[in-house]
VEXNU-136302 format. One record per atom (N, C-alpha, C): residue in three letters; chain; x, y negated, z. Coordinates in steps of 0.2 Angstrom, whole numbers, padded with zeros to 4 digits. Atoms other than C-alpha are relative to their C-alpha. Layout:
% residues N
firo, kevo, x, y, z
ALA, A, X, Y, Z
...
END
This chain:
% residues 193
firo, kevo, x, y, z
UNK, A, -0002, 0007, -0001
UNK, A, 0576, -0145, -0069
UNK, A, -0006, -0005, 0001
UNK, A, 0008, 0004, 0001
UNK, A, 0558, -0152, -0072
UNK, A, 0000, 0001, 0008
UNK, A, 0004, -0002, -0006
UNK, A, 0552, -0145, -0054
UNK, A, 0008, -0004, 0005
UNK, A, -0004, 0003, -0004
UNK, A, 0569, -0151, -0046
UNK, A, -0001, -0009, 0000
UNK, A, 0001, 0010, 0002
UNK, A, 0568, -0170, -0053
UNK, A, -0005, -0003, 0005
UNK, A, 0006, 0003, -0002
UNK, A, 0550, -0172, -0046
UNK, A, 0000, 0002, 0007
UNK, A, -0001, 0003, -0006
UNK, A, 0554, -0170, -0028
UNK, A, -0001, -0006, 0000
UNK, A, -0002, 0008, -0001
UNK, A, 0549, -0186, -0022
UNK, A, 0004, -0003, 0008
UNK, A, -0004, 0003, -0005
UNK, A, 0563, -0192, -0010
UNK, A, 0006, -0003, -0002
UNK, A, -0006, 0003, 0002
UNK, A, 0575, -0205, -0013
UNK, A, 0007, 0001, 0004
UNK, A, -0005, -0001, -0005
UNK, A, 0587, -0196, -0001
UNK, A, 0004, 0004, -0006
UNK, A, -0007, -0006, 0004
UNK, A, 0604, -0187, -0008
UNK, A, -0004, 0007, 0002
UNK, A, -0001, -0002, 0010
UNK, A, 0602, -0174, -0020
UNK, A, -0004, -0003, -0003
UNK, A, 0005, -0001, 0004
UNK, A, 0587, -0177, -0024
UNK, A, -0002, -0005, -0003
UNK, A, 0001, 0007, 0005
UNK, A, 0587, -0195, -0031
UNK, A, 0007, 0002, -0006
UNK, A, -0003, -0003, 0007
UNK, A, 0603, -0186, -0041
UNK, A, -0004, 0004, -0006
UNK, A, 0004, -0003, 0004
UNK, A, 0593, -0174, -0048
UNK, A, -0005, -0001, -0006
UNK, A, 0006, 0007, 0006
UNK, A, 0580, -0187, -0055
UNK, A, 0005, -0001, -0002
UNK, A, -0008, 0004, 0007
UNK, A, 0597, -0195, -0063
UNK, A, 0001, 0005, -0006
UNK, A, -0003, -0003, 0005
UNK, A, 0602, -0180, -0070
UNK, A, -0006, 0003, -0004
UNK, A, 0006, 0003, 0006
UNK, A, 0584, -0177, -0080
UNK, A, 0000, -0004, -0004
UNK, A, -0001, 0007, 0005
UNK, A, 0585, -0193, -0084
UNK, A, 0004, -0001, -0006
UNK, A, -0007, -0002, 0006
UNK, A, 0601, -0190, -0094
UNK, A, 0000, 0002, -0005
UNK, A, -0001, -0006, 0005
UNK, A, 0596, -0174, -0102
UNK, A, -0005, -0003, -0004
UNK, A, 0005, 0001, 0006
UNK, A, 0579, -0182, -0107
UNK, A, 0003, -0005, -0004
UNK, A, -0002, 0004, 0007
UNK, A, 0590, -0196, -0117
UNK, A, 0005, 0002, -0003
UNK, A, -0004, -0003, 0002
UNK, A, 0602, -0184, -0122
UNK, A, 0006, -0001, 0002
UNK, A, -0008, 0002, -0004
UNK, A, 0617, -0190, -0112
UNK, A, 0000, 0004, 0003
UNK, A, -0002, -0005, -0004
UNK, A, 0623, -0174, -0107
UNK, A, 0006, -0001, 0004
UNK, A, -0005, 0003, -0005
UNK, A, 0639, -0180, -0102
UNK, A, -0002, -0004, 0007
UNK, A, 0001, 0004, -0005
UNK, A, 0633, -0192, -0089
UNK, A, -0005, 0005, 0006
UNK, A, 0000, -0007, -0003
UNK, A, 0622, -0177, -0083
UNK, A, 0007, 0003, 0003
UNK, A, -0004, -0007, -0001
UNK, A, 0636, -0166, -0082
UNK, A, 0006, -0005, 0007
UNK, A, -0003, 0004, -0006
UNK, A, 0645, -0180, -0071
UNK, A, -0003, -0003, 0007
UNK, A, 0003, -0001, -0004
UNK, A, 0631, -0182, -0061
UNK, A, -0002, 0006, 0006
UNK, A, 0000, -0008, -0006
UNK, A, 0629, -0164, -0055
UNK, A, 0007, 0002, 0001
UNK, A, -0005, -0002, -0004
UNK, A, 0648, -0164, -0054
UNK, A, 0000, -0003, 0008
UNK, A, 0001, 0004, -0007
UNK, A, 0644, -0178, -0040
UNK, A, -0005, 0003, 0004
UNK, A, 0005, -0005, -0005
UNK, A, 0632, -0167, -0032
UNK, A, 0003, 0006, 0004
UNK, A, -0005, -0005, -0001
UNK, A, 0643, -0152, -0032
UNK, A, 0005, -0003, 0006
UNK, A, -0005, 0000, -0005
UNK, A, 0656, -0162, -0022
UNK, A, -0003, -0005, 0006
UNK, A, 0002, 0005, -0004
UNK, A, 0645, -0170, -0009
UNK, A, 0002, 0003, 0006
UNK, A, -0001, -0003, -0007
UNK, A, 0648, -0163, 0010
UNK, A, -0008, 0000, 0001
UNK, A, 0005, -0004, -0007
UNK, A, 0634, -0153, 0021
UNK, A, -0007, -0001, -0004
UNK, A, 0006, -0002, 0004
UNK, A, 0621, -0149, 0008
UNK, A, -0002, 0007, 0000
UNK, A, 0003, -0005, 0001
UNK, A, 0612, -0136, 0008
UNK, A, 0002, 0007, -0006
UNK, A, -0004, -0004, 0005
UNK, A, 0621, -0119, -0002
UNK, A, -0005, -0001, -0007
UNK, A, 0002, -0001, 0004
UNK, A, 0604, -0120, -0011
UNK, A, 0000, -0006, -0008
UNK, A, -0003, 0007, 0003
UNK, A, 0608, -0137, -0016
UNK, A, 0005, 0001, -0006
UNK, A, -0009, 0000, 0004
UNK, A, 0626, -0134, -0024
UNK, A, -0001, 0005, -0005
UNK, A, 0002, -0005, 0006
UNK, A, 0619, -0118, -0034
UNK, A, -0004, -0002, -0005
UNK, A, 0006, 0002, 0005
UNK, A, 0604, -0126, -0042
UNK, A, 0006, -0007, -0005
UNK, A, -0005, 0006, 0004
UNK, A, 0619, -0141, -0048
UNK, A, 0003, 0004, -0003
UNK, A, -0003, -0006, 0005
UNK, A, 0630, -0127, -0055
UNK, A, -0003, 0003, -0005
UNK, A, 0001, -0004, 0005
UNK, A, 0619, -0119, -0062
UNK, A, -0006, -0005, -0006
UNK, A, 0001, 0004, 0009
UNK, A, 0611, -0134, -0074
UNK, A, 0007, -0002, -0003
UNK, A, -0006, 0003, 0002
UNK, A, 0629, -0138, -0076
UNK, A, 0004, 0005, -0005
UNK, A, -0001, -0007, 0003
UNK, A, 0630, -0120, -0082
UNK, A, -0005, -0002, -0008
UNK, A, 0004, -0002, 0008
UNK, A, 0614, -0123, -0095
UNK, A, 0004, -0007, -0003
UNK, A, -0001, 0007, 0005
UNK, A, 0623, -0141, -0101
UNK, A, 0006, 0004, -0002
UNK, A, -0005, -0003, 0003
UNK, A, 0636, -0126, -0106
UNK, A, 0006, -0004, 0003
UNK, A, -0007, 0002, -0003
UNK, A, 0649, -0134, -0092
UNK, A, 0004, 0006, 0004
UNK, A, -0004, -0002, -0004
UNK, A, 0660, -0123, -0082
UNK, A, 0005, -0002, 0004
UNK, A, -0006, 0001, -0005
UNK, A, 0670, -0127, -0066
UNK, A, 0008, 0001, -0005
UNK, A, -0007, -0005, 0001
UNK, A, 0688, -0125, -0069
UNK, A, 0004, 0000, 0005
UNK, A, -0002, 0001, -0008
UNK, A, 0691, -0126, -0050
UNK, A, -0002, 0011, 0002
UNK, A, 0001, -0008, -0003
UNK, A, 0691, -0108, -0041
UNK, A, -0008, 0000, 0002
UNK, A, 0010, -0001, -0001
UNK, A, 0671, -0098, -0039
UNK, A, 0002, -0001, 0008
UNK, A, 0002, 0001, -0005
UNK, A, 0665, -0102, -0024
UNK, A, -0007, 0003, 0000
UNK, A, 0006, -0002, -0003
UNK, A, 0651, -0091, -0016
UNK, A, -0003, -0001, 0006
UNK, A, 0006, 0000, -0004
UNK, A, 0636, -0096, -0010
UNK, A, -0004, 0000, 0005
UNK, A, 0004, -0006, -0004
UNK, A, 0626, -0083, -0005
UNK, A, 0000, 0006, -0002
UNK, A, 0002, -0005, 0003
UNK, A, 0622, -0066, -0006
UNK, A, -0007, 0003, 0002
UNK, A, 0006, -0001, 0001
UNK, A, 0606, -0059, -0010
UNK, A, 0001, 0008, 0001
UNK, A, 0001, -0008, 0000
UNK, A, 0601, -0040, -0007
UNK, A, -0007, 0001, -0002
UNK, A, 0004, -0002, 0003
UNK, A, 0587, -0033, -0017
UNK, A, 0000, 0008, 0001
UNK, A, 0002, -0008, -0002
UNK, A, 0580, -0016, -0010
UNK, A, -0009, 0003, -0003
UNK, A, 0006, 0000, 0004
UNK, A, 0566, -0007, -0021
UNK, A, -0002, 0005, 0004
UNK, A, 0005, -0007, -0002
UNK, A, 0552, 0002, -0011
UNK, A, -0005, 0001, -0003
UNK, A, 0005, -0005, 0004
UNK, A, 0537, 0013, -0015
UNK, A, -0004, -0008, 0002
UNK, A, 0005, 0004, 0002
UNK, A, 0525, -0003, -0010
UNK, A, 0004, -0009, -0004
UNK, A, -0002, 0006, 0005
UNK, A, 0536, -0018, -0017
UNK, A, 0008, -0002, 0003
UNK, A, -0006, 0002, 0002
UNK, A, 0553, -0027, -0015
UNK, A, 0002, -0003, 0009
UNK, A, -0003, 0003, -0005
UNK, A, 0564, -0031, 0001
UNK, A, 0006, -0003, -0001
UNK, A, -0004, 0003, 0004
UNK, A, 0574, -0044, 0000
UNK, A, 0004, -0006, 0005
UNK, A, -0003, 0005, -0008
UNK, A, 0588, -0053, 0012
UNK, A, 0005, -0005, -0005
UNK, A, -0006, 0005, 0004
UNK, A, 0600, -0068, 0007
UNK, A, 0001, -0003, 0006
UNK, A, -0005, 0003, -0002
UNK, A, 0612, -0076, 0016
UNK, A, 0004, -0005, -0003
UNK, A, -0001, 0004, 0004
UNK, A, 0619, -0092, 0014
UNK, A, 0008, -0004, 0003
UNK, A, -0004, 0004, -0004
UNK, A, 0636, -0102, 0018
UNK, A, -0001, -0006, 0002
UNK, A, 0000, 0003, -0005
UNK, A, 0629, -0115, 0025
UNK, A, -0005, 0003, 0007
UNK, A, 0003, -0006, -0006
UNK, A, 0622, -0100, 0040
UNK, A, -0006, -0001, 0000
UNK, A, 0008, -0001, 0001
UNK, A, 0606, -0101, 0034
UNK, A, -0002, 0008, -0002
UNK, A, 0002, -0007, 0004
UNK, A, 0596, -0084, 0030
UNK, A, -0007, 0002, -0001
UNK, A, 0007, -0002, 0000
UNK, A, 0579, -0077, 0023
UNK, A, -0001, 0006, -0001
UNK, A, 0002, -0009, 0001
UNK, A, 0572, -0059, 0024
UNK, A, -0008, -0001, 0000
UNK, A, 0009, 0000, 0004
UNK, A, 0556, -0056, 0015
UNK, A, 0000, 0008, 0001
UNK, A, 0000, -0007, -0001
UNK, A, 0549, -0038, 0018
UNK, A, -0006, 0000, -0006
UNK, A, 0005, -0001, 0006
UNK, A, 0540, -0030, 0003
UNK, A, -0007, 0001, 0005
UNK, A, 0004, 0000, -0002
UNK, A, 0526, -0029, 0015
UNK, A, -0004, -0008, 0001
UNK, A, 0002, 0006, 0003
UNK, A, 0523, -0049, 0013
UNK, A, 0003, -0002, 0009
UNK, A, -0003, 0002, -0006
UNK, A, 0531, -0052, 0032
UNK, A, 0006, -0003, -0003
UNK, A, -0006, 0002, 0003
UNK, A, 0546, -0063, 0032
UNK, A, 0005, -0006, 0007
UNK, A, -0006, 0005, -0004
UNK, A, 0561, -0073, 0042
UNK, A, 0003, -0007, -0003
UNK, A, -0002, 0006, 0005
UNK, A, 0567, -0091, 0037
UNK, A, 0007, -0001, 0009
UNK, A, -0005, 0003, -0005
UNK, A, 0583, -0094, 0048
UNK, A, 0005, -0006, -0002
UNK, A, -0004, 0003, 0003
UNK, A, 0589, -0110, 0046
UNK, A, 0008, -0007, 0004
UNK, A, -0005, 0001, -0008
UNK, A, 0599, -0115, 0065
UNK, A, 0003, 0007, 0002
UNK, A, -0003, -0006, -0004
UNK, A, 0609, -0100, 0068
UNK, A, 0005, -0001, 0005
UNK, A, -0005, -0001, -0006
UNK, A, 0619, -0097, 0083
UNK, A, 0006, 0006, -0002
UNK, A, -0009, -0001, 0004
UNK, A, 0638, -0091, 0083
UNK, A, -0002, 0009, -0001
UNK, A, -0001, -0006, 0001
UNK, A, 0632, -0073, 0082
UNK, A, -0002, 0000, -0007
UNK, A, 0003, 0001, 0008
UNK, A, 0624, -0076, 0064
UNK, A, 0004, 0000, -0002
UNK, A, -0007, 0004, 0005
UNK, A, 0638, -0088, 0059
UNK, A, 0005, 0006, -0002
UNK, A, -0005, -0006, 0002
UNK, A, 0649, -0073, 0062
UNK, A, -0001, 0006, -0005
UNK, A, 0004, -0007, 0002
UNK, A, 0639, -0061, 0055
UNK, A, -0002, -0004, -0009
UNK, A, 0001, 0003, 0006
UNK, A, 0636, -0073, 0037
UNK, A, 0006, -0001, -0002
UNK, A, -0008, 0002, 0001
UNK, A, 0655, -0078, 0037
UNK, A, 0002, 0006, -0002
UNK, A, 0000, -0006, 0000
UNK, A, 0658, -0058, 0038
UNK, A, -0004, 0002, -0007
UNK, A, 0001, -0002, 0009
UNK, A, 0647, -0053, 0022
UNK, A, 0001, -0006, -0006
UNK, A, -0002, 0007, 0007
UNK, A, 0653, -0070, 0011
UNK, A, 0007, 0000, 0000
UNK, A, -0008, -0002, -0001
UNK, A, 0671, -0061, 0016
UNK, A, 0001, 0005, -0005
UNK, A, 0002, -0007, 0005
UNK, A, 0666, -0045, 0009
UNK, A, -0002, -0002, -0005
UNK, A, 0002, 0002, 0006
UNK, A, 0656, -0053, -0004
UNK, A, 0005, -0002, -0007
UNK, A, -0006, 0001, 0008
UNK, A, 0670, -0061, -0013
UNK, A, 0006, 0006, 0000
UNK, A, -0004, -0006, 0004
UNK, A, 0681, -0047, -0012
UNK, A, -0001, 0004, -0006
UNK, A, 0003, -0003, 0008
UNK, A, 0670, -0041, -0023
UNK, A, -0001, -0004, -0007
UNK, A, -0001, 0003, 0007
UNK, A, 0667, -0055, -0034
UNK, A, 0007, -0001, -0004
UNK, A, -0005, 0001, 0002
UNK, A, 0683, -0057, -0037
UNK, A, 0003, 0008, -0005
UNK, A, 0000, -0008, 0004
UNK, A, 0682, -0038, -0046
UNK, A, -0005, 0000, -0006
UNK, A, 0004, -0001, 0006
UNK, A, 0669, -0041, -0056
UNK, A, -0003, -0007, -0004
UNK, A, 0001, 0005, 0005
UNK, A, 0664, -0054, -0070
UNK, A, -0007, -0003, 0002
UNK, A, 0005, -0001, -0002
UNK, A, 0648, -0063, -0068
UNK, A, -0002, 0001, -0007
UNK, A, 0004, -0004, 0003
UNK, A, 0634, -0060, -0076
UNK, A, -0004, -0004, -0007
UNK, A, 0003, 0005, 0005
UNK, A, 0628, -0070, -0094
UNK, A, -0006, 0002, -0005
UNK, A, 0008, 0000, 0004
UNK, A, 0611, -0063, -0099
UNK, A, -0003, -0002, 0003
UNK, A, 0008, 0002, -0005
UNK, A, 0595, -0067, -0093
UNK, A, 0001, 0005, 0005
UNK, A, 0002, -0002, -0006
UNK, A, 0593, -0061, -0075
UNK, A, -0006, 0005, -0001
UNK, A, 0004, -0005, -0002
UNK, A, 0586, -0043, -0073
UNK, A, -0006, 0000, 0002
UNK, A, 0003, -0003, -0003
UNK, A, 0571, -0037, -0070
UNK, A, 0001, 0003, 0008
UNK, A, -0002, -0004, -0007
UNK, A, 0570, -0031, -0049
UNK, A, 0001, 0007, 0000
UNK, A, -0003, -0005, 0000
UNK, A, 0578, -0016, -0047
UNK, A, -0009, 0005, 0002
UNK, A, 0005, -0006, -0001
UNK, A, 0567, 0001, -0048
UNK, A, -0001, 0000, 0004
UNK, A, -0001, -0002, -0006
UNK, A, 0562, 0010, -0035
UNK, A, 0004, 0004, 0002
UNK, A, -0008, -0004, -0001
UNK, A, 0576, 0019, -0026
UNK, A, 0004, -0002, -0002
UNK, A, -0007, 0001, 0003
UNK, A, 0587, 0008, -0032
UNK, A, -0001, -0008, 0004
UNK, A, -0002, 0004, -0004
UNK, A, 0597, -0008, -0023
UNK, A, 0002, -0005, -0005
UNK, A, -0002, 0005, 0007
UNK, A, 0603, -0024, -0033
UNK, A, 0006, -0006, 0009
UNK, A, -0004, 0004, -0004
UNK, A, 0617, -0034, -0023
UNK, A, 0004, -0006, -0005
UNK, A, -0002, 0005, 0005
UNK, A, 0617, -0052, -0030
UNK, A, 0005, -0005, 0004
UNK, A, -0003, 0003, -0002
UNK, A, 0632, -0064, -0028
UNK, A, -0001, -0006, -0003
UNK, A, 0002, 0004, 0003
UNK, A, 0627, -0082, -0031
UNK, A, 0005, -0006, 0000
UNK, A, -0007, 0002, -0001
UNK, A, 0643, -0091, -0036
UNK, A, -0001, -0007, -0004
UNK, A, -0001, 0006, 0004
UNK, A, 0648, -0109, -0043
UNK, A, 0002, 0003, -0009
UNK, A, -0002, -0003, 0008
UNK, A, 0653, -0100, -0061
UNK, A, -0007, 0006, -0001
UNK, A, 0006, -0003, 0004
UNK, A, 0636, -0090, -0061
UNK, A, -0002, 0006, 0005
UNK, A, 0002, -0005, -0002
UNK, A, 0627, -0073, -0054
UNK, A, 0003, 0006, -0001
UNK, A, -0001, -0005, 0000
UNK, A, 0637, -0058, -0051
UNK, A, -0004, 0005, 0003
UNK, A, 0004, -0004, -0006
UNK, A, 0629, -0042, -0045
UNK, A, 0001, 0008, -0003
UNK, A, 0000, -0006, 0000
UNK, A, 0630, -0025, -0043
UNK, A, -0008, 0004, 0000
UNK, A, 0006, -0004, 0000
UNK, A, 0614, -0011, -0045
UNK, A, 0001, 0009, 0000
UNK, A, 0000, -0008, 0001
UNK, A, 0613, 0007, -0042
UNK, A, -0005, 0004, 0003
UNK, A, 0006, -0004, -0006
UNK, A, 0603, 0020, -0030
UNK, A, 0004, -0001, 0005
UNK, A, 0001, 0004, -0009
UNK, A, 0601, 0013, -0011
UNK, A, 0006, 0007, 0000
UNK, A, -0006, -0006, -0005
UNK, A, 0614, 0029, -0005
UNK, A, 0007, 0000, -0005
UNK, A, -0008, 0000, 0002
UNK, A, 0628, 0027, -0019
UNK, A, 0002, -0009, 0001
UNK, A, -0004, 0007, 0001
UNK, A, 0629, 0008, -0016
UNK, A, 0003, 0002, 0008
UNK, A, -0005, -0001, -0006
UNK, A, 0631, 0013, 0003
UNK, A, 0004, 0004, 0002
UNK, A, -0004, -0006, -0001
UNK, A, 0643, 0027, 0000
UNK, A, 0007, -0004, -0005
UNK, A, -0008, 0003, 0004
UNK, A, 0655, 0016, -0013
UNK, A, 0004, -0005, 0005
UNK, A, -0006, 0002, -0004
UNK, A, 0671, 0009, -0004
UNK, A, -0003, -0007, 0001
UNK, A, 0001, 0008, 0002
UNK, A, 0667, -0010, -0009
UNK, A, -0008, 0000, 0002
UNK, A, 0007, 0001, -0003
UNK, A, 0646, -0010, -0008
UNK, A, 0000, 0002, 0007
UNK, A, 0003, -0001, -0009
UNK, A, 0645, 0000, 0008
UNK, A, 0001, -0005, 0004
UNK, A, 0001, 0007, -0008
UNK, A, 0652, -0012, 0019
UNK, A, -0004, -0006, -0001
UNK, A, 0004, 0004, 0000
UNK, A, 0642, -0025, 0013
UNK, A, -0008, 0000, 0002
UNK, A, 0008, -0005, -0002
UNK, A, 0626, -0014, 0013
UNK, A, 0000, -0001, 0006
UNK, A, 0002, -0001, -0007
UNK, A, 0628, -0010, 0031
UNK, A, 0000, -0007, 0003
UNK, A, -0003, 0005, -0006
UNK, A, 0635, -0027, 0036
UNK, A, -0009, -0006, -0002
UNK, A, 0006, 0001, 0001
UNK, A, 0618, -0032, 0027
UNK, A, -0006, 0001, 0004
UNK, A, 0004, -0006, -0001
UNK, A, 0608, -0019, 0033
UNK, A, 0000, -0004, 0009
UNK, A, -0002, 0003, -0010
UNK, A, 0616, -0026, 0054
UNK, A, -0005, -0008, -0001
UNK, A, 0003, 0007, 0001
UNK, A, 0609, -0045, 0046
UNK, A, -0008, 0002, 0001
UNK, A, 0005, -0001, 0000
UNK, A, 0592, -0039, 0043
UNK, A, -0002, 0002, 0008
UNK, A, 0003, -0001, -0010
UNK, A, 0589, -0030, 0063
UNK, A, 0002, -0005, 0003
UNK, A, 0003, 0005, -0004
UNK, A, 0595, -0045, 0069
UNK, A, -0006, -0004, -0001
UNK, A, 0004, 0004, 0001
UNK, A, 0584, -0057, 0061
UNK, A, -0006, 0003, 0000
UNK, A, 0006, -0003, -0002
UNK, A, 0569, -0045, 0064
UNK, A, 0000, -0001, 0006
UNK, A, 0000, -0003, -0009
UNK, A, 0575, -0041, 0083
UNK, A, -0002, -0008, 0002
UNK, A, 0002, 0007, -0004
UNK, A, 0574, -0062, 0085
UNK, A, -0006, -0002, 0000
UNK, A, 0006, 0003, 0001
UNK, A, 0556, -0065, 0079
UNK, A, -0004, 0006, 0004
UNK, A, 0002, -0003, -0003
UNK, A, 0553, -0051, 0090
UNK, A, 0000, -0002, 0007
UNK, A, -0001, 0003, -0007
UNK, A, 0556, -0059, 0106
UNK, A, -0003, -0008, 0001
END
């Protein structure tokens, strides 16, 4: 919350975000917690925007009681030199970081992206909707040989981990994997042109 407050720009969120500091540092957590519910329901914010308001809404111990809404989905792939790592976002934004320190920042996607984000945030909550999120501290990155598929929802971080071959051999992971796995070659094939 410190690092989000001190943005300085009086524009929406980020003149709420200072409000909601504000709050916490006078202990008005309620007035907090109805401030980042006013962030939450703003129009055409950035997903990363709406995740960072849930999830102080989470540590002021609030919970939605409206249906989860996902985000993003995150894919963590562990290699022998370090960490590859894709997300996708609902508002058709994407980032791919290659454990080699190379990376992609997609934040104007064309309808073939759109379709291609819309498509794994289909998949995604099929899944979420199976599994519970997740209420301890946030893992460690996955070994090596092994995948982590994060779902980054208004009620919290779900996510699955196993070895890279049984997430893309399970009914529910595979298609995400691949439909992931399709995200990644395009956003390489673009900055290759």
């Amino acid at each position: 919350m410190e690092y989000w407050a001190s943005i300085e720009s009086n524009e929406v969120p980020w003149d709420l975000f200072r409000e909601v500091k504000q709050y916490v540092d006078k202990g008005k957590n309620a007035e907090a917690i109805t401030t980042l519910k006013k962030i939450t329901d703003l129009p055409h914010l950035e997903s990363r925007h709406y995740l960072q308001a849930y999830f102080f809404l989470q540590e002021l111990s609030y919970i939605p009681a409206t249906d989860t809404k996902l985000f993003a989905v995150v894919v963590e792939v562990a290699m022998d030199h370090g960490l590859d790592l894709l997300a996708v976002y609902a508002d058709h934004s994407a980032r791919y970081y290659n454990a080699s320190g190379g990376g992609v920042v997609l934040d104007v996607p064309n309808i073939t992206i759109i379709n291609k984000i819309d498509h794994i945030l289909m998949l995604g909550m099929d899944i979420v909707k199976q599994i519970g999120p997740w209420n301890a501290a946030r893992p460690v990155a996955p070994a090596n040989g092994k995948a982590r598929i994060n779902f980054l929802t208004s009620k919290g971080l779900h996510f699955g981990e196993a070895d890279q071959e049984v997430l893309f051999r399970d009914p529910l992971s595979g298609k995400i994997m691949y439909a992931m796995l399709d995200m990644m070659e395009t956003l390489v094939s673009k900055t290759r042109k």
